[in-house]
N, CA, C and O atoms as a GROMACS GRO file, in nm:
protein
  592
    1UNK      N    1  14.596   4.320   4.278
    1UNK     CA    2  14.693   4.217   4.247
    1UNK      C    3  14.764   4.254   4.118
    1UNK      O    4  14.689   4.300   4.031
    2UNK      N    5  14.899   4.242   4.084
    2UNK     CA    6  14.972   4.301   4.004
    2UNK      C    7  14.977   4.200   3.924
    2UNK      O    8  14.956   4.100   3.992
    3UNK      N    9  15.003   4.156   3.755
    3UNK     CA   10  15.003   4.104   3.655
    3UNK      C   11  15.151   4.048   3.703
    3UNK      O   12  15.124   3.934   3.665
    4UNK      N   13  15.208   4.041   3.725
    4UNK     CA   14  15.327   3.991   3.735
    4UNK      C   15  15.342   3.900   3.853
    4UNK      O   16  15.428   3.813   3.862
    5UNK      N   17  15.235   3.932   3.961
    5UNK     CA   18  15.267   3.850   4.040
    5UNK      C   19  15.156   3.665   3.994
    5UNK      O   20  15.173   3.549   4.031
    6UNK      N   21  15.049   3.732   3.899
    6UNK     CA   22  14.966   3.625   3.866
    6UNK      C   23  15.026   3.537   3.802
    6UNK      O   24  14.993   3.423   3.835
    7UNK      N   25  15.123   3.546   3.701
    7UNK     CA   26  15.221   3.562   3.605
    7UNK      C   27  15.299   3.468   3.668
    7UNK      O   28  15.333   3.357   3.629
    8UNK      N   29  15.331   3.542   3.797
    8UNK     CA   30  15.453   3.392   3.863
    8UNK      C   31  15.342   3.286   3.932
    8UNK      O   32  15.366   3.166   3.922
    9UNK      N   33  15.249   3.321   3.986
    9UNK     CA   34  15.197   3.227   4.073
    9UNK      C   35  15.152   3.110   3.965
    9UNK      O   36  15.174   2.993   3.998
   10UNK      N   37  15.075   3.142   3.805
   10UNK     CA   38  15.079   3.017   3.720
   10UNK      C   39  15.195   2.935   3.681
   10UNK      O   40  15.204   2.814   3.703
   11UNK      N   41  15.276   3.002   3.627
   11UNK     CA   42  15.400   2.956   3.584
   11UNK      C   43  15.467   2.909   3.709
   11UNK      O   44  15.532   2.811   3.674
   12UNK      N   45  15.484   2.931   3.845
   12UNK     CA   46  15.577   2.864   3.950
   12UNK      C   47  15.472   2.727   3.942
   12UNK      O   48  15.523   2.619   3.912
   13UNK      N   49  15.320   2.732   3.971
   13UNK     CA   50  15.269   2.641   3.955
   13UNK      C   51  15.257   2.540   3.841
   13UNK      O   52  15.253   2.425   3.883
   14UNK      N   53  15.252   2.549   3.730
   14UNK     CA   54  15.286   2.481   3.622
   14UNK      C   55  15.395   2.418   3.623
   14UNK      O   56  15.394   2.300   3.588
   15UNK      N   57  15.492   2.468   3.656
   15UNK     CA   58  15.646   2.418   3.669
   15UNK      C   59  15.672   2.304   3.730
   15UNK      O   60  15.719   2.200   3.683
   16UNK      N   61  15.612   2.350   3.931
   16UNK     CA   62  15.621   2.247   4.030
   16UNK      C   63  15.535   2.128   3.981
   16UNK      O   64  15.568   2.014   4.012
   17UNK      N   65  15.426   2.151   3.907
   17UNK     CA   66  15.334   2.000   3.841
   17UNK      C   67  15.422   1.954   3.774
   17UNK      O   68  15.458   1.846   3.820
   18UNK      N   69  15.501   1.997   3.644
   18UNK     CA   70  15.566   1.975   3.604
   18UNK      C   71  15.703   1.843   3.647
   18UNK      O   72  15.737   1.739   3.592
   19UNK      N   73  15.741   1.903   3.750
   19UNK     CA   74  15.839   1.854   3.870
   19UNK      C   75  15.781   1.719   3.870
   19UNK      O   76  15.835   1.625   3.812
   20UNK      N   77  15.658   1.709   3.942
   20UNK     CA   78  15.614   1.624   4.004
   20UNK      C   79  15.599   1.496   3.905
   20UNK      O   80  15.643   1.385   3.934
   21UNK      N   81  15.538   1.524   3.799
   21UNK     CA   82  15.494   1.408   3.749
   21UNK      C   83  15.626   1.370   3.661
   21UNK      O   84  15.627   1.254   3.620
   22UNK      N   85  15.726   1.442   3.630
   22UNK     CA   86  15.915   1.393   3.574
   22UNK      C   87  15.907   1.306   3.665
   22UNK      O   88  15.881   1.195   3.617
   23UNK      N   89  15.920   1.306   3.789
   23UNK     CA   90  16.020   1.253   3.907
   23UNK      C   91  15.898   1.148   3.935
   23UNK      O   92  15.947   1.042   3.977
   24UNK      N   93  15.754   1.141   3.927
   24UNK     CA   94  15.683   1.012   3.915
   24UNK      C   95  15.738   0.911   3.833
   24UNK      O   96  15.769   0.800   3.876
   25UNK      N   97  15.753   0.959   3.681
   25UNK     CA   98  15.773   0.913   3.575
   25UNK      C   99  15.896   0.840   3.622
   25UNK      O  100  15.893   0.717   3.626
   26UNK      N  101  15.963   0.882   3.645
   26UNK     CA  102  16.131   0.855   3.576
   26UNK      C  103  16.216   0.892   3.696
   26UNK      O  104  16.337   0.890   3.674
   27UNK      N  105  16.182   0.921   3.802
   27UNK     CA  106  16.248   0.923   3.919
   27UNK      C  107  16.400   1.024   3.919
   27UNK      O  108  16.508   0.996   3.970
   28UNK      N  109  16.352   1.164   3.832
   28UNK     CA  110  16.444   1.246   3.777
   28UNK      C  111  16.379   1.376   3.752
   28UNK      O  112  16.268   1.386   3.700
   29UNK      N  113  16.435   1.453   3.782
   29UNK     CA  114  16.408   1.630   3.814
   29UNK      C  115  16.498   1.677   3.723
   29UNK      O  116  16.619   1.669   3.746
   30UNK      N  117  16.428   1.759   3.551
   30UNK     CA  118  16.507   1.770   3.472
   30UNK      C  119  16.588   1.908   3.607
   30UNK      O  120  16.556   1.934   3.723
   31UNK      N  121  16.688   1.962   3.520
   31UNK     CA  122  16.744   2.107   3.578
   31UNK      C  123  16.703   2.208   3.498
   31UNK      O  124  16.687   2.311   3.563
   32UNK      N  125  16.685   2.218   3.409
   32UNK     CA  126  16.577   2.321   3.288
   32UNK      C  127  16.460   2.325   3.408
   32UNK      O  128  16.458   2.417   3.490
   33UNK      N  129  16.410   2.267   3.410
   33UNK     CA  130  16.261   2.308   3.528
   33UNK      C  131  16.351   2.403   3.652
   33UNK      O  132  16.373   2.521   3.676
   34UNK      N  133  16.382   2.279   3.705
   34UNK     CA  134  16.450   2.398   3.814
   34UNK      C  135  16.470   2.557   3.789
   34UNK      O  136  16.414   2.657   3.834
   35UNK      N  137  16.597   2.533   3.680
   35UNK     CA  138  16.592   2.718   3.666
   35UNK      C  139  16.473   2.792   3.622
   35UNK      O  140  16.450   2.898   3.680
   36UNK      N  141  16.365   2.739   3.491
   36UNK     CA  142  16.291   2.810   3.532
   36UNK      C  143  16.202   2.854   3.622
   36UNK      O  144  16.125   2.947   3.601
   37UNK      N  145  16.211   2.756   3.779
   37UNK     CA  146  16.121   2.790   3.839
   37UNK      C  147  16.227   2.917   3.943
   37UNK      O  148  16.190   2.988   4.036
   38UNK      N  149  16.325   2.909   3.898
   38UNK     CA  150  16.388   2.993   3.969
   38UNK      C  151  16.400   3.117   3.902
   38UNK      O  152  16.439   3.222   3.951
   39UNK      N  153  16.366   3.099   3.800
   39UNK     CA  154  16.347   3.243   3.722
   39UNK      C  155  16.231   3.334   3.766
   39UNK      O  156  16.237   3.455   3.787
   40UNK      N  157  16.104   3.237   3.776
   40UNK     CA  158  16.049   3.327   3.835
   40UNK      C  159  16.013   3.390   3.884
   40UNK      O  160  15.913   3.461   3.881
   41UNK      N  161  16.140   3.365   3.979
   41UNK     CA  162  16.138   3.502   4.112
   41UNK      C  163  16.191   3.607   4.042
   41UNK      O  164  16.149   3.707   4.100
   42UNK      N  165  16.271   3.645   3.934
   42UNK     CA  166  16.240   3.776   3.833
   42UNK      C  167  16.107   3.836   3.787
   42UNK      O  168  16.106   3.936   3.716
   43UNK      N  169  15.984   3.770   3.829
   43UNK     CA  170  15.858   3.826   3.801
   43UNK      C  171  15.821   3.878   3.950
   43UNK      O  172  15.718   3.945   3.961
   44UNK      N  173  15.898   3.852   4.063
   44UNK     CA  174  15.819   3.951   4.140
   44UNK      C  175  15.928   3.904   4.247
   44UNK      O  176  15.920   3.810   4.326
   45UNK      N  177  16.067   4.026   4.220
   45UNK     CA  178  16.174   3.936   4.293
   45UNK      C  179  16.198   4.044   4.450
   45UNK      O  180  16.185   4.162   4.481
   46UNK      N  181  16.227   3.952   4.496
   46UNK     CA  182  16.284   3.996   4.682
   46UNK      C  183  16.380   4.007   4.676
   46UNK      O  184  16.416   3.966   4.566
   47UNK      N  185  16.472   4.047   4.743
   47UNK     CA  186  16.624   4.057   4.776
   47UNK      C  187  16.637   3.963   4.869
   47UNK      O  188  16.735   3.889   4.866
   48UNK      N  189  16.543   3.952   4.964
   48UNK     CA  190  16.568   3.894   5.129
   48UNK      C  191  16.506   3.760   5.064
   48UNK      O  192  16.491   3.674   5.151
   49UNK      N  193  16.476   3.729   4.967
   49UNK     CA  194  16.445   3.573   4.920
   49UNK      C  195  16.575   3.511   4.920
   49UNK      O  196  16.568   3.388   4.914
   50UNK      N  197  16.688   3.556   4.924
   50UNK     CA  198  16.837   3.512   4.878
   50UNK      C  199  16.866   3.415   4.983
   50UNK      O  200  16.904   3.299   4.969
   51UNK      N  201  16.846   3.470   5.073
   51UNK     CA  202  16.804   3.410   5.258
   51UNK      C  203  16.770   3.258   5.224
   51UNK      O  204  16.836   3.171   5.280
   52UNK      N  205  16.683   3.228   5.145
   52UNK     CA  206  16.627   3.111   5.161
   52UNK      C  207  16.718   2.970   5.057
   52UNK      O  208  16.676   2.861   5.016
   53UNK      N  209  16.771   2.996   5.052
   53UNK     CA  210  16.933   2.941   4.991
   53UNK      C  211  16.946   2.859   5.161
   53UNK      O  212  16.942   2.736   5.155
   54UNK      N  213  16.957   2.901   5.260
   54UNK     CA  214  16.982   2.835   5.374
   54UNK      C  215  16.911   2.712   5.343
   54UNK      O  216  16.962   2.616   5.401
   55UNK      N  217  16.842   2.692   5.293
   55UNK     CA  218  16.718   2.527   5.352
   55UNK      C  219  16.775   2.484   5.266
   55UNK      O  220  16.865   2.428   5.329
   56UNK      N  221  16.806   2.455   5.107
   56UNK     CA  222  16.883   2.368   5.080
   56UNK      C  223  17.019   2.328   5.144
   56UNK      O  224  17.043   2.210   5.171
   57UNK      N  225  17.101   2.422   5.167
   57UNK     CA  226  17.212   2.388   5.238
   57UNK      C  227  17.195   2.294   5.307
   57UNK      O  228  17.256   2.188   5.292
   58UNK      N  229  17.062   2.324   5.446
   58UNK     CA  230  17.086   2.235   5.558
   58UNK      C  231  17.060   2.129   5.520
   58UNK      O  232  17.084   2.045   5.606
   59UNK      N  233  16.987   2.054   5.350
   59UNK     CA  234  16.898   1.944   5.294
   59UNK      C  235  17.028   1.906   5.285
   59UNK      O  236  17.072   1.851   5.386
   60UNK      N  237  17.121   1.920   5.173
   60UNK     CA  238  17.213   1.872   5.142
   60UNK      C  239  17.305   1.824   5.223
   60UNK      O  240  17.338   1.709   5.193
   61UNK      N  241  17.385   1.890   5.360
   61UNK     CA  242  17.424   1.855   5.459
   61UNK      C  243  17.373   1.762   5.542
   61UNK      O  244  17.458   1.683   5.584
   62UNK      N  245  17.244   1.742   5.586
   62UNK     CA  246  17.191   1.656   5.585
   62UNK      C  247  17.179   1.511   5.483
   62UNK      O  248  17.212   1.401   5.526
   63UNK      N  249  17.140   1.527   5.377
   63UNK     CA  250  17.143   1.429   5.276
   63UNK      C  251  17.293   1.367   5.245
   63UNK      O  252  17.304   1.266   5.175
   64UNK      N  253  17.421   1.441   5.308
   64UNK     CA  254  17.514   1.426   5.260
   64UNK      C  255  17.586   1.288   5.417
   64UNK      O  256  17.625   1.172   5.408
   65UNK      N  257  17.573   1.369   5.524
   65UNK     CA  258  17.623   1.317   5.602
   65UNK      C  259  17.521   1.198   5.653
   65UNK      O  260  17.568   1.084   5.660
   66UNK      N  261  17.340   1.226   5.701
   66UNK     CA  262  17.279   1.096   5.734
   66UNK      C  263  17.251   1.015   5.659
   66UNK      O  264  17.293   0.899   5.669
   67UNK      N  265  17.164   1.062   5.552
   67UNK     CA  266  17.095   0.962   5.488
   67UNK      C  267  17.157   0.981   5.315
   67UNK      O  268  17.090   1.035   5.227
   68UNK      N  269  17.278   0.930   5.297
   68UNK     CA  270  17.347   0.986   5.154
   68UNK      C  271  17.319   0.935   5.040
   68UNK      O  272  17.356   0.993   4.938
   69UNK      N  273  17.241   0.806   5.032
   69UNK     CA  274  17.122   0.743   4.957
   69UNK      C  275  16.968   0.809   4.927
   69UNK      O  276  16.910   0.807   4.819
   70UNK      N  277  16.939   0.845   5.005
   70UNK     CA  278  16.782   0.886   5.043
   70UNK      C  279  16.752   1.014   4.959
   70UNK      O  280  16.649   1.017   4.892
   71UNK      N  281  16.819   1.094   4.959
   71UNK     CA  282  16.736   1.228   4.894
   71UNK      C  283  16.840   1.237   4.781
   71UNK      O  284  16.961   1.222   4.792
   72UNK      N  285  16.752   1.269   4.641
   72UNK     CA  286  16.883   1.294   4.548
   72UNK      C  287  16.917   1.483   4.544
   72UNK      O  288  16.903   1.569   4.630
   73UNK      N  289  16.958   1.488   4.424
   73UNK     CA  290  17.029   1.613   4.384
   73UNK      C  291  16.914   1.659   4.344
   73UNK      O  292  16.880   1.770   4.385
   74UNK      N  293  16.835   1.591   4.265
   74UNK     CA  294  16.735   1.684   4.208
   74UNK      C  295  16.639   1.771   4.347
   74UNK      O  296  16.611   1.891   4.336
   75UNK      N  297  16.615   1.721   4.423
   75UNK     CA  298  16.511   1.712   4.488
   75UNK      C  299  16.584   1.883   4.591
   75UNK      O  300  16.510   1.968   4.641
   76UNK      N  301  16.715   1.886   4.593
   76UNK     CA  302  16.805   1.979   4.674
   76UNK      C  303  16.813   2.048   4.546
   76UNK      O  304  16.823   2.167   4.578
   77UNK      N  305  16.813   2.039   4.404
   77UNK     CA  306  16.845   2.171   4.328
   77UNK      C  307  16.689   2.268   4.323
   77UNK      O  308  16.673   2.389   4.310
   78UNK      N  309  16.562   2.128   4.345
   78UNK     CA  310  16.463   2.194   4.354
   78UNK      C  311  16.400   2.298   4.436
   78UNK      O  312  16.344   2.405   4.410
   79UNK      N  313  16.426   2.234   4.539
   79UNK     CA  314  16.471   2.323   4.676
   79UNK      C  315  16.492   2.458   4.680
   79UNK      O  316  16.420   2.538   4.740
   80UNK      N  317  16.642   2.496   4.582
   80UNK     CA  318  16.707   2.619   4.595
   80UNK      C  319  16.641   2.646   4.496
   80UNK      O  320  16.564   2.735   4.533
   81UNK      N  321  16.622   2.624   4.389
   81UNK     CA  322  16.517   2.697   4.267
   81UNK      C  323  16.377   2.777   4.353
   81UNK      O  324  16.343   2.888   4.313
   82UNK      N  325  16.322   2.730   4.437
   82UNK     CA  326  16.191   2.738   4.506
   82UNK      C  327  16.241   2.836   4.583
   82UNK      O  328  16.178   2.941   4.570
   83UNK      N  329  16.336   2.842   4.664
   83UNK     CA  330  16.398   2.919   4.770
   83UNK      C  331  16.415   3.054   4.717
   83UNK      O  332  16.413   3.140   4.805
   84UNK      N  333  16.433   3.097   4.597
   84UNK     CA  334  16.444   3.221   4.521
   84UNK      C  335  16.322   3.277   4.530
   84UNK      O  336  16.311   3.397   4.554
   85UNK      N  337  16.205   3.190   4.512
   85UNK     CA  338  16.032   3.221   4.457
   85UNK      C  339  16.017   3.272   4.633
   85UNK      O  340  16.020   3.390   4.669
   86UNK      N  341  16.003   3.159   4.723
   86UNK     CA  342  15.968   3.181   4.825
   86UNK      C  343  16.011   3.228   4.942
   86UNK      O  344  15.939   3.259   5.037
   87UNK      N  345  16.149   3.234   4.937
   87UNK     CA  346  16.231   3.312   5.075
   87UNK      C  347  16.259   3.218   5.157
   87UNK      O  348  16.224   3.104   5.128
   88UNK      N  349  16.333   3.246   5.287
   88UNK     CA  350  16.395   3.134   5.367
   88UNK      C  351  16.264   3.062   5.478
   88UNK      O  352  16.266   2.949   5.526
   89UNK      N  353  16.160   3.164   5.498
   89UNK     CA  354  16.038   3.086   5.619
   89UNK      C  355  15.973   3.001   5.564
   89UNK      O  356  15.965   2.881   5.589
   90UNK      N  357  15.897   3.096   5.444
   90UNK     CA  358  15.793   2.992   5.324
   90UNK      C  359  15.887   2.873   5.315
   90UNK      O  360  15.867   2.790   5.403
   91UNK      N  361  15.969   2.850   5.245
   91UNK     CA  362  16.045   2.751   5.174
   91UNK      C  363  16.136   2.639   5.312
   91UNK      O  364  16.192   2.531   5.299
   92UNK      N  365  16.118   2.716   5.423
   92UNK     CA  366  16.121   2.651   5.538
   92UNK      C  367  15.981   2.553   5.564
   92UNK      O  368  15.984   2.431   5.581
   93UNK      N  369  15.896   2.612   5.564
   93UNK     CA  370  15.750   2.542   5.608
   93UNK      C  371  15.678   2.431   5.491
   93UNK      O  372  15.603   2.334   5.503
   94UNK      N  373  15.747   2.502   5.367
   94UNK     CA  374  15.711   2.368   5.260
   94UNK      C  375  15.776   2.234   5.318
   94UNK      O  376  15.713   2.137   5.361
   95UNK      N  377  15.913   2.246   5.311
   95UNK     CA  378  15.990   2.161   5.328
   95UNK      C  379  15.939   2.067   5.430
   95UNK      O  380  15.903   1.952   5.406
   96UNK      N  381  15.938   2.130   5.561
   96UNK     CA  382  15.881   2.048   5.641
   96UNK      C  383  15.728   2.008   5.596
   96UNK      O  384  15.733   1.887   5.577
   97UNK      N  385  15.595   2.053   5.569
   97UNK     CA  386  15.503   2.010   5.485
   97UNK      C  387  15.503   1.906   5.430
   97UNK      O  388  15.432   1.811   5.461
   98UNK      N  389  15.601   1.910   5.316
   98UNK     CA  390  15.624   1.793   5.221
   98UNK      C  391  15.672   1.662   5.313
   98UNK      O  392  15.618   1.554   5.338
   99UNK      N  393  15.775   1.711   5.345
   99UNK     CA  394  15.850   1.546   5.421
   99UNK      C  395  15.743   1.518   5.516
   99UNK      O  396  15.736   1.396   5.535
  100UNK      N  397  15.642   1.594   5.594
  100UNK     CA  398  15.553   1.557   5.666
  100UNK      C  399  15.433   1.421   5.580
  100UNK      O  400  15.409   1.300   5.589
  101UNK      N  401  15.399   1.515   5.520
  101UNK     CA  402  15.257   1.454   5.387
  101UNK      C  403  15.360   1.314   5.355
  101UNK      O  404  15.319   1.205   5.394
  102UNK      N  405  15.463   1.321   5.299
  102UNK     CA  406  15.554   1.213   5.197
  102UNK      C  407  15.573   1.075   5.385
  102UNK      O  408  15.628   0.965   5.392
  103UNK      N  409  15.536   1.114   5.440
  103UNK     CA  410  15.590   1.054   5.601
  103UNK      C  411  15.458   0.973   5.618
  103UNK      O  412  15.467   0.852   5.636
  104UNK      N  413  15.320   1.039   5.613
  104UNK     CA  414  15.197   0.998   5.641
  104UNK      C  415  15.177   0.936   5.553
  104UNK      O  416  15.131   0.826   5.583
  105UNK      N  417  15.194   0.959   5.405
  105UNK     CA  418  15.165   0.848   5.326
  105UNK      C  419  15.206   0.727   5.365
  105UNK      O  420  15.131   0.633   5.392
  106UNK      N  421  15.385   0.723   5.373
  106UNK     CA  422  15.450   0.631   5.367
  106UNK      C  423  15.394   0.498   5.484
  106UNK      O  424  15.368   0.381   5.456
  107UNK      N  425  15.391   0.551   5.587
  107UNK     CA  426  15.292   0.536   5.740
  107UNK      C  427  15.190   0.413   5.659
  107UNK      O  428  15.218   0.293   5.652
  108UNK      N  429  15.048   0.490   5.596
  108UNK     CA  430  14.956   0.446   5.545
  108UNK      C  431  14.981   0.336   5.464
  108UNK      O  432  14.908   0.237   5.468
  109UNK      N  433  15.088   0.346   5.381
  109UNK     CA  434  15.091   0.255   5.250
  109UNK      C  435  15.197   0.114   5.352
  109UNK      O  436  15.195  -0.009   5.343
  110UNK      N  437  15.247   0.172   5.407
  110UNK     CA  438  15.325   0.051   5.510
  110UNK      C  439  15.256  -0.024   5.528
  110UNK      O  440  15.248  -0.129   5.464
  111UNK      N  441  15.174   0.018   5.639
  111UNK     CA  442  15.040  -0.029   5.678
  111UNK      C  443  14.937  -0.134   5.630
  111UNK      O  444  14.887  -0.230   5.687
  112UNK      N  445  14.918  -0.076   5.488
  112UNK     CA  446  14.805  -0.148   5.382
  112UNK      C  447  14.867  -0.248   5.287
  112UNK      O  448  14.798  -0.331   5.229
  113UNK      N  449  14.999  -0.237   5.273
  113UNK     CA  450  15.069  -0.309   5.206
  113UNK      C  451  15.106  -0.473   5.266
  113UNK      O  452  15.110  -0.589   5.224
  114UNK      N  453  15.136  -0.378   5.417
  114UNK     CA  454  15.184  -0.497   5.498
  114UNK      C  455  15.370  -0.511   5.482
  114UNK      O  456  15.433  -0.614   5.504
  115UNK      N  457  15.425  -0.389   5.442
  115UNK     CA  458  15.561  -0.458   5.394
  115UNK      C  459  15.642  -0.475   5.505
  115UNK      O  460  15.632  -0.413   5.612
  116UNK      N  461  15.734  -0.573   5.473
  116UNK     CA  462  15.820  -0.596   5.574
  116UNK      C  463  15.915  -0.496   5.614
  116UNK      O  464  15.910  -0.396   5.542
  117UNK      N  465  16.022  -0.490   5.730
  117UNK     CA  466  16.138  -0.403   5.680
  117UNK      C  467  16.193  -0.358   5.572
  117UNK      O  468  16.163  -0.266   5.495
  118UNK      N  469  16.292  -0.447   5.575
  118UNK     CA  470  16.360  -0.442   5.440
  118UNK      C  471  16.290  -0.399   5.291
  118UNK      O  472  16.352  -0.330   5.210
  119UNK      N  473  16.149  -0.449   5.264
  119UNK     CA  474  16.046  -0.384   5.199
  119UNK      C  475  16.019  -0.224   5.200
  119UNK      O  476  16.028  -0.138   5.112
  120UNK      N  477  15.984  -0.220   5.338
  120UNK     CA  478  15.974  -0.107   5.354
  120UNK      C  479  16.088   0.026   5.355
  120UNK      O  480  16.058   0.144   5.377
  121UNK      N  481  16.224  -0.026   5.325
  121UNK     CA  482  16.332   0.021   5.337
  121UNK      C  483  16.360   0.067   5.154
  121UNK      O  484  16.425   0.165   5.119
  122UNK      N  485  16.295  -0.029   5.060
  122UNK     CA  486  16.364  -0.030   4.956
  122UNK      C  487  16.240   0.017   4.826
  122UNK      O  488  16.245   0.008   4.703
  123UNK      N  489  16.117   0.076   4.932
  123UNK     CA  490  16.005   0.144   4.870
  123UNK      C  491  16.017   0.275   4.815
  123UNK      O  492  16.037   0.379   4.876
  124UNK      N  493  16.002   0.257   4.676
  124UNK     CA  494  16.027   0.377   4.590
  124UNK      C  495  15.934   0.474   4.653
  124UNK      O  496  15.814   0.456   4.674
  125UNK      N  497  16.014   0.589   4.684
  125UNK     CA  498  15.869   0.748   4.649
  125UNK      C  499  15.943   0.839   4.641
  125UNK      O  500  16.028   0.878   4.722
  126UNK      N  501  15.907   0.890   4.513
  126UNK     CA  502  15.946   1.009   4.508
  126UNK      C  503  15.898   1.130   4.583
  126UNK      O  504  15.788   1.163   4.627
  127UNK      N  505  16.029   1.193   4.581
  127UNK     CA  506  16.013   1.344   4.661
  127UNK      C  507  15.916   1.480   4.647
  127UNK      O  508  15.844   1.554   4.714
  128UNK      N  509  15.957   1.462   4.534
  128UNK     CA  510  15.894   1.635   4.484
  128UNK      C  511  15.735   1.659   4.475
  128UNK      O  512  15.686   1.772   4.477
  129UNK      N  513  15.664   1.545   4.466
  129UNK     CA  514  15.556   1.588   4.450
  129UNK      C  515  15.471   1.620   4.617
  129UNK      O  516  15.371   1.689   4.640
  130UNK      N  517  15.540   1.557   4.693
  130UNK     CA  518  15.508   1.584   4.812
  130UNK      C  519  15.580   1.747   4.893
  130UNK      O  520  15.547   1.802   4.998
  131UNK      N  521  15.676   1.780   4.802
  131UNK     CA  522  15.717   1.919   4.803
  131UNK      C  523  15.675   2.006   4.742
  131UNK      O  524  15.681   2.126   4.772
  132UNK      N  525  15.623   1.952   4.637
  132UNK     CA  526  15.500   2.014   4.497
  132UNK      C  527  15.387   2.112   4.589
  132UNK      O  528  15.369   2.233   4.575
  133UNK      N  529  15.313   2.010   4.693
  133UNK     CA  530  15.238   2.025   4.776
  133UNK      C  531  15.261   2.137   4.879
  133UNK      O  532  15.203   2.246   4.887
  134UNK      N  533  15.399   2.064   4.987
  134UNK     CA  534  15.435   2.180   5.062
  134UNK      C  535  15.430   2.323   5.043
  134UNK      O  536  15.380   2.405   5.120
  135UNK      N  537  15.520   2.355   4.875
  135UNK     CA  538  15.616   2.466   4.870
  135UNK      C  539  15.455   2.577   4.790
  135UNK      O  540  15.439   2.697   4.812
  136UNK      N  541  15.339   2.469   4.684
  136UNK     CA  542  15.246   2.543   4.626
  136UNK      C  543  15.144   2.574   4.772
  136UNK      O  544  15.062   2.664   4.754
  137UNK      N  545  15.142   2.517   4.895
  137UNK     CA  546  15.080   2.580   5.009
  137UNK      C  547  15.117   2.694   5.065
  137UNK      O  548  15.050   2.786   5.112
  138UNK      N  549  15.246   2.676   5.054
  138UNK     CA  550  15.291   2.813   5.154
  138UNK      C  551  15.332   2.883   4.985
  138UNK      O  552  15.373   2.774   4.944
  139UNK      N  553  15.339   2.916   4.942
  139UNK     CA  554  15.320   3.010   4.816
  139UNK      C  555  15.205   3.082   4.829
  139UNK      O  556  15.202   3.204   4.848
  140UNK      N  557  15.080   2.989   4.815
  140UNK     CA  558  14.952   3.049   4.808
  140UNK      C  559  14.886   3.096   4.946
  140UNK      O  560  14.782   3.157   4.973
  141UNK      N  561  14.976   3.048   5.012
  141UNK     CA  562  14.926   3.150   5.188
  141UNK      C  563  15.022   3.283   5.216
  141UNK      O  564  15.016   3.363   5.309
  142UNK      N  565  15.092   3.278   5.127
  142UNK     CA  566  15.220   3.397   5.097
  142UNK      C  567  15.104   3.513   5.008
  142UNK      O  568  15.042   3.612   5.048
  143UNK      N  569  15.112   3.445   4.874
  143UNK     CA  570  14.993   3.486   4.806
  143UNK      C  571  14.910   3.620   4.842
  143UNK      O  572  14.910   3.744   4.838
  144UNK      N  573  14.825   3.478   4.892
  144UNK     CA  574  14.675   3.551   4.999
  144UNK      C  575  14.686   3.631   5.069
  144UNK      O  576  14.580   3.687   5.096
  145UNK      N  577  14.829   3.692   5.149
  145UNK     CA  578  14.870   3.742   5.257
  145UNK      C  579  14.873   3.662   5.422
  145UNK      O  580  14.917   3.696   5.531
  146UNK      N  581  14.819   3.570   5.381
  146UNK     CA  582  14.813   3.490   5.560
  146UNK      C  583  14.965   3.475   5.634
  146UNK      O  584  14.964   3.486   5.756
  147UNK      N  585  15.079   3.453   5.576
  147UNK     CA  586  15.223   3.411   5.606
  147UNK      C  587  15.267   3.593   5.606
  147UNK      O  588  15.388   3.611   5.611
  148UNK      N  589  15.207   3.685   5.603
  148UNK     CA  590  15.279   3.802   5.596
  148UNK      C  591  15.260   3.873   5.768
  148UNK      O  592  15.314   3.980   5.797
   0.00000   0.00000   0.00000
C-alpha cells in the first residue's frame, strides 16, 4: 500500500465527517471542504476519474427539473468533489447507497413518529451524511480491491 494512497483515504475520510456533521449542524456544505476533498484526488489521481463528473450532472438535472426544492447545491458540489476521488461507477454506487440508507431511515422515522403528510413532506434531513456513508463504502471497497 503506497503512502499516498493512505494519505488520501484519511484525509477524504476526515473531510466527508467533516461534511456531515456542517450540514447536521447548519444545514450547509461549506465549499472549502468540497475542494479539498477534491484535491485529494491529487494524492492518488486517475485520469478516467474525470468520467465521474457525469453523476453530478445527472443530480443536478434532476434536482433542477423534478424536485427543485429537495436537493441543494451543496450536496451536487459534494458530489463532483467526490467524483474526482472516486470515478464515475464508485461515485455512481455511493450515490445510490446514500439516497437508499437516507430513504430507509426516512421510512422508519415516518413510521415511529407517526407524521402526517404534509409532516412528512416538510421533515428536515440532511443529505450528506447519508452520502458520507455511501461514497466512504465504495471508497473502501475500491480501497480493498473488491470494486476492481
Amino acid at each position: 500500500m503506497q503512502a499516498n494512497g493512505i494519505a488520501q483515504a484519511v484525509l477524504f475520510s476526515f473531510l466527508l465527517i467533516l461534511v456531515s456533521v456542517e450540514d447536521m449542524k447548519k444545514r450547509e456544505i461549506p465549499p472549502l471542504f468540497c475542494v479539498g476533498i477534491a484535491l485529494c484526488a491529487l494524492l492518488n489521481f486517475k485520469a478516467e476519474n474525470l468520467l465521474g463528473l457525469g453523476i453530478p450532472m445527472v443530480l443536478l438535472i434532476t434536482a433542477a427539473w423534478i424536485y427543485p426544492d429537495q436537493l441543494g447545491g451543496g450536496d451536487i458540489k459534494l458530489t463532483a468533489a467526490v467524483s474526482f476521488v472516486l470515478g464515475f461507477t464508485a461515485t455512481a454506487y455511493g450515490v445510490i447507497l446514500g439516497f437508499s440508507l437516507e430513504l430507509a431511515v426516512f421510512i422508519i422515522l415516518k413510521h415511529r413518529r407517526k407524521l402526517t403528510k404534509q409532516e412528512a413532506k416538510e421533515f428536515p434531513m440532511p443529505l450528506a451524511p447519508f452520502l458520507t456513508i455511501g461514497f466512504l463504502v465504495t471508497y473502501f471497497m475500491n480501497f480493498g480491491g473488491l470494486m476492481r
